[in-house]
C-alpha positions as CSV (number, residue, x, y, z in Angstrom):
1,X,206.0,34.9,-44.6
2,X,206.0,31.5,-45.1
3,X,207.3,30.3,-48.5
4,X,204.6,28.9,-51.4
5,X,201.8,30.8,-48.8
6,X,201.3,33.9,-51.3
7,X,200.8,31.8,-54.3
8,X,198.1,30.1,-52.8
9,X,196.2,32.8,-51.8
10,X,197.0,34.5,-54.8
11,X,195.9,31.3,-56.7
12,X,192.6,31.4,-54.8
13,X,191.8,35.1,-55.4
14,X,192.2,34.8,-58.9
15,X,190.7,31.5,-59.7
16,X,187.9,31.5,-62.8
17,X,185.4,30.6,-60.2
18,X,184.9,34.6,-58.9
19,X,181.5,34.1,-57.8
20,X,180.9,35.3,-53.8
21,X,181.7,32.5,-51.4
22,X,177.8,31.7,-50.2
23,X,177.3,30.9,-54.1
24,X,180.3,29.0,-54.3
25,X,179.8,27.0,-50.8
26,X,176.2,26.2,-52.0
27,X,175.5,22.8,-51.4
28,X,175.0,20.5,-54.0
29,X,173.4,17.4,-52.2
30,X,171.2,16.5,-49.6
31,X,174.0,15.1,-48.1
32,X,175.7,18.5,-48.3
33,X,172.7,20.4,-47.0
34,X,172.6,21.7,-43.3
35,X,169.7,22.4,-41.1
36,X,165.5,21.7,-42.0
37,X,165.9,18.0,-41.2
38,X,162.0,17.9,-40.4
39,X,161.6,18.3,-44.2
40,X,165.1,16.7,-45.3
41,X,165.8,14.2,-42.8
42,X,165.9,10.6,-43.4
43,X,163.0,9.1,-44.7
44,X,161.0,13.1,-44.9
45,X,159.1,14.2,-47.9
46,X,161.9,16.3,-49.5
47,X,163.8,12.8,-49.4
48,X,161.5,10.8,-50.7
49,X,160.7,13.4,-54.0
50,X,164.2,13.3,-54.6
51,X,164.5,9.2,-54.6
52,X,161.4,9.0,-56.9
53,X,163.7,11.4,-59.3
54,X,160.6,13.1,-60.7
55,X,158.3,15.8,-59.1
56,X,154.4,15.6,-59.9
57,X,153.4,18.7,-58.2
58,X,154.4,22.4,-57.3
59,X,156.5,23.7,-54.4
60,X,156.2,26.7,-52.3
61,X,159.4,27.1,-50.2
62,X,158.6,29.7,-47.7
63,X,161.3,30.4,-44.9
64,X,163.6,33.4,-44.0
65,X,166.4,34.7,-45.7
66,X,169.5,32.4,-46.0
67,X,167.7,29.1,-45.0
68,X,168.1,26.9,-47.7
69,X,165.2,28.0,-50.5
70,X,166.8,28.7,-53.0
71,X,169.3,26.0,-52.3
72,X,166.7,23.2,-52.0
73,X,165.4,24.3,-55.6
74,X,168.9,23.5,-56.9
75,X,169.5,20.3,-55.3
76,X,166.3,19.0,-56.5
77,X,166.5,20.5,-60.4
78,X,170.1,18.1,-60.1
79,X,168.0,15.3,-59.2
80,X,165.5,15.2,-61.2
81,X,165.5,14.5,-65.3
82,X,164.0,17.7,-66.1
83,X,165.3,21.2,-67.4
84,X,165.8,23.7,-65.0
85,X,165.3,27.4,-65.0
86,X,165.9,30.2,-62.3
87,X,164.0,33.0,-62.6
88,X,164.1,36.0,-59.8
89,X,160.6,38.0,-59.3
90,X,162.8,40.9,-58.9
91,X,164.1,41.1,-61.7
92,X,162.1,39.9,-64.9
93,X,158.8,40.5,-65.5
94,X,155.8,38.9,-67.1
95,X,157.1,39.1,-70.8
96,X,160.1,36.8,-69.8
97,X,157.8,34.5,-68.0
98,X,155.6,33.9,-70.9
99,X,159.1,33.3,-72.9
100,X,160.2,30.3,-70.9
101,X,156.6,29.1,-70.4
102,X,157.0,28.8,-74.6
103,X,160.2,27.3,-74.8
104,X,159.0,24.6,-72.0
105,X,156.1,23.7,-74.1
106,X,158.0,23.8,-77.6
107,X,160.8,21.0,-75.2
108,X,158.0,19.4,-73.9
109,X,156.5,18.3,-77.3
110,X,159.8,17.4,-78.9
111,X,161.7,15.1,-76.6
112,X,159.2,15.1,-73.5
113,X,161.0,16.8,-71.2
114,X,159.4,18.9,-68.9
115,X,160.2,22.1,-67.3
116,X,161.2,23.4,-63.5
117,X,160.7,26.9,-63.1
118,X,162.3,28.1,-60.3
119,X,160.7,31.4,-58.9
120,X,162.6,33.4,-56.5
121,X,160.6,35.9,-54.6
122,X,157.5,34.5,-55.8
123,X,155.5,37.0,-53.8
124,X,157.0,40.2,-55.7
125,X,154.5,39.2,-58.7
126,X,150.8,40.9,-57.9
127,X,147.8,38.7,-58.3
128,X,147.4,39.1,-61.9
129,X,151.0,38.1,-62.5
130,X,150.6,35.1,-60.5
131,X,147.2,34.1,-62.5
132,X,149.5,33.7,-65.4
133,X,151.2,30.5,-64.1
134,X,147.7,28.1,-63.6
135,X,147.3,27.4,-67.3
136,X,150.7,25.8,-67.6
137,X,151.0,24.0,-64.1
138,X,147.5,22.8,-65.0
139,X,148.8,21.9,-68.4
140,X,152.2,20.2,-67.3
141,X,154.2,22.5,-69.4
142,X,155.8,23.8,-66.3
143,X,156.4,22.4,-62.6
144,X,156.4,25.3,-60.4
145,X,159.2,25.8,-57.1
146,X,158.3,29.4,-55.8
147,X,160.5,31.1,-52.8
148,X,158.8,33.7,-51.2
149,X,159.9,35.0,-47.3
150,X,156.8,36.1,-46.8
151,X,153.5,34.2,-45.7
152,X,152.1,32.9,-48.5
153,X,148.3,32.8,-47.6
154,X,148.8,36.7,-47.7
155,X,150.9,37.1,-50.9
156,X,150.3,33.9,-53.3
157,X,147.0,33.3,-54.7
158,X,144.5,30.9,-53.9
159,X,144.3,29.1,-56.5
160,X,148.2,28.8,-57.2
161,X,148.5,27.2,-53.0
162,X,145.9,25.3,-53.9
163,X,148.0,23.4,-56.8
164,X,151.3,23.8,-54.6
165,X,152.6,21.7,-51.7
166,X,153.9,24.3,-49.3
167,X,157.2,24.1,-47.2
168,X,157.7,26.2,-44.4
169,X,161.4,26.7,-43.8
170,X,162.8,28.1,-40.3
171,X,165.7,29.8,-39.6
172,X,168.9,28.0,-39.3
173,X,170.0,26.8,-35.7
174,X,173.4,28.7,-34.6
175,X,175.1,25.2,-34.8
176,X,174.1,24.5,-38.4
177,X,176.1,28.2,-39.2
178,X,178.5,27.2,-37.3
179,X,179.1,23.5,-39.5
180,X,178.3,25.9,-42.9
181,X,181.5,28.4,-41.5
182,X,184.0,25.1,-41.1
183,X,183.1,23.8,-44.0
184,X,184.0,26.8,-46.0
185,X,187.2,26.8,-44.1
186,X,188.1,23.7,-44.8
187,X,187.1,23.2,-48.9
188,X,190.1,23.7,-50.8
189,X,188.1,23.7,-54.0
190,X,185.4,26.6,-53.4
191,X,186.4,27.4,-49.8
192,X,189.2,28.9,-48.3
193,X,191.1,25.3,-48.0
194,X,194.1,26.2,-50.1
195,X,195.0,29.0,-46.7
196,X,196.1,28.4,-43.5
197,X,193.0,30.1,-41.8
198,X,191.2,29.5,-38.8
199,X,188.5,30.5,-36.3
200,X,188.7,31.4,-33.2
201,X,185.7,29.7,-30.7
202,X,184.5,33.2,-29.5
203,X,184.3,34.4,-33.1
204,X,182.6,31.6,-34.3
205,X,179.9,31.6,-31.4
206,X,179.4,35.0,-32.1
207,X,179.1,34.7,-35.9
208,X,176.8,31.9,-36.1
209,X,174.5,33.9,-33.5
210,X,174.1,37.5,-34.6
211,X,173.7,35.7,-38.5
212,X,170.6,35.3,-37.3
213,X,169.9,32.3,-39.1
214,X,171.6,33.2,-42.4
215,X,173.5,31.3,-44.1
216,X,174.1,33.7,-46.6
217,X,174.8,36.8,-43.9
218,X,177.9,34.1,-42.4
219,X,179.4,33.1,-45.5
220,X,180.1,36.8,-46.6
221,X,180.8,38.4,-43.5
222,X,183.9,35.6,-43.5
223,X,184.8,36.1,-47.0
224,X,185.0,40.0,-45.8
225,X,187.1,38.7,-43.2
226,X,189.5,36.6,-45.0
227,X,189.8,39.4,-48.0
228,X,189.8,42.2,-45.4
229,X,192.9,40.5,-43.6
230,X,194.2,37.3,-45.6
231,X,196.2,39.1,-47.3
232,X,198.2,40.9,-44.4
233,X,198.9,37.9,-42.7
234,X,200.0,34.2,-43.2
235,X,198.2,31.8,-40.5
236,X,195.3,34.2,-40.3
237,X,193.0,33.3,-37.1
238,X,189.5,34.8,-37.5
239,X,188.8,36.8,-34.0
240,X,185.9,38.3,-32.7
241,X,187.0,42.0,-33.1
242,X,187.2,40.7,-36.7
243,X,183.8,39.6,-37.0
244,X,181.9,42.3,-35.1
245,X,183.8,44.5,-37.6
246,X,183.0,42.9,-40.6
247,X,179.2,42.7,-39.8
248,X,178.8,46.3,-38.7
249,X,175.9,46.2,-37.3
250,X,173.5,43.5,-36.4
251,X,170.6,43.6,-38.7
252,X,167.5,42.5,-37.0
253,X,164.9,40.3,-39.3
254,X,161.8,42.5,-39.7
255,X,159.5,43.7,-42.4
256,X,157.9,46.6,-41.9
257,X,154.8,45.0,-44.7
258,X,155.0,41.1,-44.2
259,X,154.3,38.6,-41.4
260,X,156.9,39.8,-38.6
261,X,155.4,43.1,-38.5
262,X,152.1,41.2,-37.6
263,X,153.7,38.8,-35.8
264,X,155.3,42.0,-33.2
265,X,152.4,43.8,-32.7
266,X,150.7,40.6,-32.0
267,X,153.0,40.0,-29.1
268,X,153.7,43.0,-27.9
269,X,149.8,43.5,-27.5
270,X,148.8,40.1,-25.9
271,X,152.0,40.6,-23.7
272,X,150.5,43.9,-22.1
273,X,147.2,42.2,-22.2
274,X,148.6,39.7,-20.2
275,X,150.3,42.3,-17.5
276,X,154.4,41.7,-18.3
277,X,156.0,44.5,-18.9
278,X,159.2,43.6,-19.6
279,X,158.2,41.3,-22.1
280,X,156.1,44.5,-23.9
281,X,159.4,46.5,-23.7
282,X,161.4,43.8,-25.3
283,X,159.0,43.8,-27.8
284,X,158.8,47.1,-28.6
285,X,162.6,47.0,-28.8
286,X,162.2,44.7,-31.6
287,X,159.9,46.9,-33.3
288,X,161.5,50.1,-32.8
289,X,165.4,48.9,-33.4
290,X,164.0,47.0,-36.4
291,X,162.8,49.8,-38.3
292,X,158.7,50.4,-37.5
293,X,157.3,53.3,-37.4
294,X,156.7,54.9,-34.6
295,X,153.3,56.6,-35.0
296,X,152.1,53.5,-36.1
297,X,152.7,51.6,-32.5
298,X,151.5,55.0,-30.9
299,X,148.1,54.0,-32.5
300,X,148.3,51.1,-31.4
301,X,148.6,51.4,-27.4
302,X,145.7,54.3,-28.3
303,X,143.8,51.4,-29.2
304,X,144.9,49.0,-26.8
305,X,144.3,51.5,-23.8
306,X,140.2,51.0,-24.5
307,X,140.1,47.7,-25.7
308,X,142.0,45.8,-22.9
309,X,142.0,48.3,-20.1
310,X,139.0,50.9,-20.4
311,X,137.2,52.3,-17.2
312,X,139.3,50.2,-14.8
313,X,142.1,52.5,-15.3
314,X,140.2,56.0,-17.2
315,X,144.0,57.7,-17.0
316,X,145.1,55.2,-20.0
317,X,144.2,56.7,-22.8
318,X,144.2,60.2,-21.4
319,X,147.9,59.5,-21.0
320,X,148.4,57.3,-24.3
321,X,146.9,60.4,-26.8
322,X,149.7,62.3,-24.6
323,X,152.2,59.8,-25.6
324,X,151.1,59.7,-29.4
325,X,151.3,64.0,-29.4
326,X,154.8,63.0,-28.2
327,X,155.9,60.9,-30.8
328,X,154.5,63.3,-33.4
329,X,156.7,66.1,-31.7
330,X,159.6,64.5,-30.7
331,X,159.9,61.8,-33.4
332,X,162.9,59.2,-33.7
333,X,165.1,58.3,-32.1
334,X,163.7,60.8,-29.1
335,X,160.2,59.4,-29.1
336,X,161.4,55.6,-28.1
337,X,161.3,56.7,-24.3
338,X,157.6,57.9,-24.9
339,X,156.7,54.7,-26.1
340,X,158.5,52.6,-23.5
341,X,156.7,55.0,-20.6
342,X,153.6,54.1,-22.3
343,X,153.5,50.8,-22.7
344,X,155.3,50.0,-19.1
345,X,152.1,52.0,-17.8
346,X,149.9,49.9,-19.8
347,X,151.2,46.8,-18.8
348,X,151.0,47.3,-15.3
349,X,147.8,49.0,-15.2
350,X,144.6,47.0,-14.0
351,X,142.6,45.1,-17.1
352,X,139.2,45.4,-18.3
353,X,137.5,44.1,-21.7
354,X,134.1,45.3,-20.7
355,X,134.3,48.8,-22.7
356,X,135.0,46.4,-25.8
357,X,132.7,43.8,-25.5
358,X,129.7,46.5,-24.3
359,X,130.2,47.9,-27.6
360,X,130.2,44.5,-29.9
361,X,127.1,44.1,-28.1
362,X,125.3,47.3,-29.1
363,X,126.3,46.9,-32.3
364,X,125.4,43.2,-33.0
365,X,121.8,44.5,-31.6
366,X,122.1,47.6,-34.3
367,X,123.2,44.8,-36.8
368,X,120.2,42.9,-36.0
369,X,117.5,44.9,-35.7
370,X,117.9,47.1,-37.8
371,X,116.9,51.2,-37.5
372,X,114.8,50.7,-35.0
373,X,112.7,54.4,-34.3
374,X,114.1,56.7,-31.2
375,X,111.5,56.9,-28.7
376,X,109.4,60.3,-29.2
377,X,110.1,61.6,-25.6
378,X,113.5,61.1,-26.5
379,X,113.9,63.1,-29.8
380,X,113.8,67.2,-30.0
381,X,111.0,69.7,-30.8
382,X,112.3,72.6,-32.2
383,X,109.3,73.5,-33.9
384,X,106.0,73.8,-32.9
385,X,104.9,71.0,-35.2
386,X,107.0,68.6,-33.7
387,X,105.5,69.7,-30.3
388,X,102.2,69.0,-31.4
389,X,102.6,65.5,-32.7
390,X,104.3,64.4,-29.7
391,X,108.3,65.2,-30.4
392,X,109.7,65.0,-26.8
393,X,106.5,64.6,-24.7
394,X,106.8,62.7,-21.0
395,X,110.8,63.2,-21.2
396,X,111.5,63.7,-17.6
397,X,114.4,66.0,-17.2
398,X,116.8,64.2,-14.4
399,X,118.0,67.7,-12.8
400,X,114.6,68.5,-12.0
401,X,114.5,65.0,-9.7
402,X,116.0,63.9,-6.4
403,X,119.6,63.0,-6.9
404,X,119.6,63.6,-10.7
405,X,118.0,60.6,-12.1
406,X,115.2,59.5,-13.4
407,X,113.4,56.6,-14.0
408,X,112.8,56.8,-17.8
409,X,113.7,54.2,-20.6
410,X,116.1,55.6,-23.1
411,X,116.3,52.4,-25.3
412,X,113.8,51.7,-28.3
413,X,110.7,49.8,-27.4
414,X,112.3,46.2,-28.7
415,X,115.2,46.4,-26.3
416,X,114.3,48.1,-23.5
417,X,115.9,46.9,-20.2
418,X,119.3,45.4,-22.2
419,X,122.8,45.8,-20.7
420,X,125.5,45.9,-22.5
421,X,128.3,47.2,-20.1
422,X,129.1,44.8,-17.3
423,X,131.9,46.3,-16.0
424,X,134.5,43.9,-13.8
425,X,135.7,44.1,-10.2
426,X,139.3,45.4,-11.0
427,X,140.7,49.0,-10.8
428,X,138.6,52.2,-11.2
429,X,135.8,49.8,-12.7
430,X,135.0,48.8,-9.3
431,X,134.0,52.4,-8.3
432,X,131.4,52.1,-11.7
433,X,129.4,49.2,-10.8
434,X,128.9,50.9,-7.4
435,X,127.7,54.1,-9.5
436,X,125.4,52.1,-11.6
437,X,124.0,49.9,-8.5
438,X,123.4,53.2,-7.0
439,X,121.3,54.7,-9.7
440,X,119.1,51.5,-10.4
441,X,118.5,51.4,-6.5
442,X,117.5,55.4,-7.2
443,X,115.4,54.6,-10.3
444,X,113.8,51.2,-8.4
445,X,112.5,53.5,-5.6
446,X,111.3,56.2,-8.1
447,X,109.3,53.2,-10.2
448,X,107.7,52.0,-6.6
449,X,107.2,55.6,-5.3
450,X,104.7,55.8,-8.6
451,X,102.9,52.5,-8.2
């Protein structure tokens, strides 16, 4: 061991400052801050707030976890000459929000200083929560900053984006991780400078990858590291085994209620509309590993098996209702191979919109015209009454004519003659439109064979 090497670590373990690394590391500057340079770059909006040194108008920081949010918030509270409170969705409630919205107004009156109310999670408040903040941003009392990860046209009010400049943060690029993991390395006041620790390339390539992003995930899978091993070891190198210990598992960014989950289904549904199925499996691999449940994307391929594929391929759905029975009986982590069968069949299997668009049809005519009456020789008599007033006179029964159809109208009187179902010239559709130009020939020849 080399001499003065425990005292250091021992130093840096037990400093006052005991917070976890990633709060410690957080960046206190612009200058310090890594990644989102289309909003923080040189000469962007962010940029120019912060020269002005006073903000006018809310914010609405929407990104993925670890991106710089909550981070941002910070940097700009430090900037600005205004009083700065952090205040976590998750935690406190309404009562504490109308607390500090009093305080800021009592400050506000007395020396003019206004309030930033940070709002982590923003989206955890319901609707009625979030109608408690307009009076006070309207007022000035309070400037808003609000955090959410999720897609704020679905979870913050109207009103609230309305009075709110919204900007959307994206995940960090693996080389911005990989800049956050040196630096903590290297800081010798709230890093790990004070050891003699290092990184190996492979494990830095493969933390800054599989953090997917997050800052946050980086920063504490190396403080595990260096408190896992730092203190077995002078000259510590960081390896890969290390890493991939530390980390587990790699946790895959999905939520099962906000925008990824729409985002998923989304592509795995226009990438078996579009015929690849190995993009659909890779897809349903996301869904699957990350947590969805199962049933849910069974009713799904159900749906998509009629609304993208239809007559040309009939066996679809027969063979999708098999695959959601299987799912019910099998259930996870069985079912996954259900699923894949099903939607590698439904990729692959020849397309047809006509079932779906035959039916928006039908109904926009129901839509528009109402309850319009069923033809009498199309309705039932099973009394004599109805008999004698007509129920079911002139219906020509199609058994009774040569080939089994008959030339009768079975629409009301305002649409008869519409067609709805075009079907197209792929798969088992083909075989329909020479059925249906087979019985209007049939029906043509009846209708000539009576004039």
């Amino acid at each position: 061991m080399e001499p003065g090497w425990y005292d250091d670590m021992n130093d840096l373990f037990n400093r006052e400052d005991i917070s976890p690394l990633a709060e410690r590391m957080r960046p206190r500057t612009l200058e310090e801050f890594q990644g989102q340079n289309d909003i923080v770059g040189k000469g962007k909006v962010l940029q120019r707030i912060l020269s002005r040194g006073k903000l006018e108008s809310s914010l609405i920081f929407w990104g993925p976890p670890g991106c710089g949010k909550t981070t941002l918030a910070h940097i700009i509270a430090n900037s600005m000459d205004a009083r700065f409170v952090f205040f976590s969705a998750v935690t406190s409630g309404i009562a504490e929000v109308r607390r500090i919205i009093a305080e800021a107004g009592s400050i506000l009156k007395m020396n003019g200083k206004r309030t930033i109310l940070f709002v982590d999670e923003i989206h955890r408040f319901n609707k009625a929560q979030q109608d408690a903040f307009l009076p006070h941003i309207e007022s000035g009392t309070v400037v808003l900053i609000g955090a959410t990860t999720e897609n704020p046209s679905f979870e913050v009010i109207s009103p609230l984006l309305s009075r709110s400049r919204v900007f959307i943060l994206k995940a960090l690029e693996a080389d911005d991780i990989a800049e956050i993991v040196r630096d903590a390395l290297a800081d010798k006041e709230r890093g790990f400078g004070l050891m003699d620790t290092a990184i190996s390339d492979d494990a830095l390539d493969y933390l800054s990858t599989f953090s997917f992003g997050d800052a946050r995930t980086a920063l504490n899978t190396l403080e595990m590291a260096v408190e896992s091993y730092g203190e077995q070891e002078a000259g510590l190198t960081i390896t890969r085994e290390i890493i991939e210990e530390c980390m587990q598992k790699k946790n895959i960014l999905y939520d099962k209620d906000g925008e990824q989950h729409f985002n998923l289904i989304s592509a795995l549904h226009k990438s078996l509309r579009g015929s690849d199925p190995d993009a659909s499996l890779y897809w349903l691999a996301r869904m699957l590993e990350g947590g969805e449940e199962p049933l849910y994307i069974a009713r799904r391929l159900v749906r998509f098996a009629s609304e993208d594929i239809g007559n040309a391929d009939p066996e679809a759905l027969g063979l999708s209702i098999n695959m959601m029975e299987a799912v019910r009986f099998l259930g996870l982590p069985e079912c996954k191979l259900a699923l894949a069968q099903s939607v590698l069949y439904l990729a692959t299997a020849p397309k047809s919109n006509s079932v779906y668009s035959a039916y928006g049809k039908a109904a926009a005519d129901v839509k528009k015209h109402g309850p319009l009456p069923v033809p009498v020789w199309l309705r039932n008599a099973p009394t004599s009454f109805m008999k004698d007033i007509g129920y079911g006179k002139d219906y020509i029964y199609p058994h009774n004519q040569p080939d089994a159809v008959a030339d009768q109208e079975y629409f009301p009187e305002d649409l008869a003659g519409s067609i709805y179902y075009r079907p197209v010239k792929r798969g088992f559709e083909r075989e329909i439109i020479k059925r249906i130009r087979y019985w209007r020939s049939l029906r043509e020849v009846s209708n000539k064979d009576k004039e």
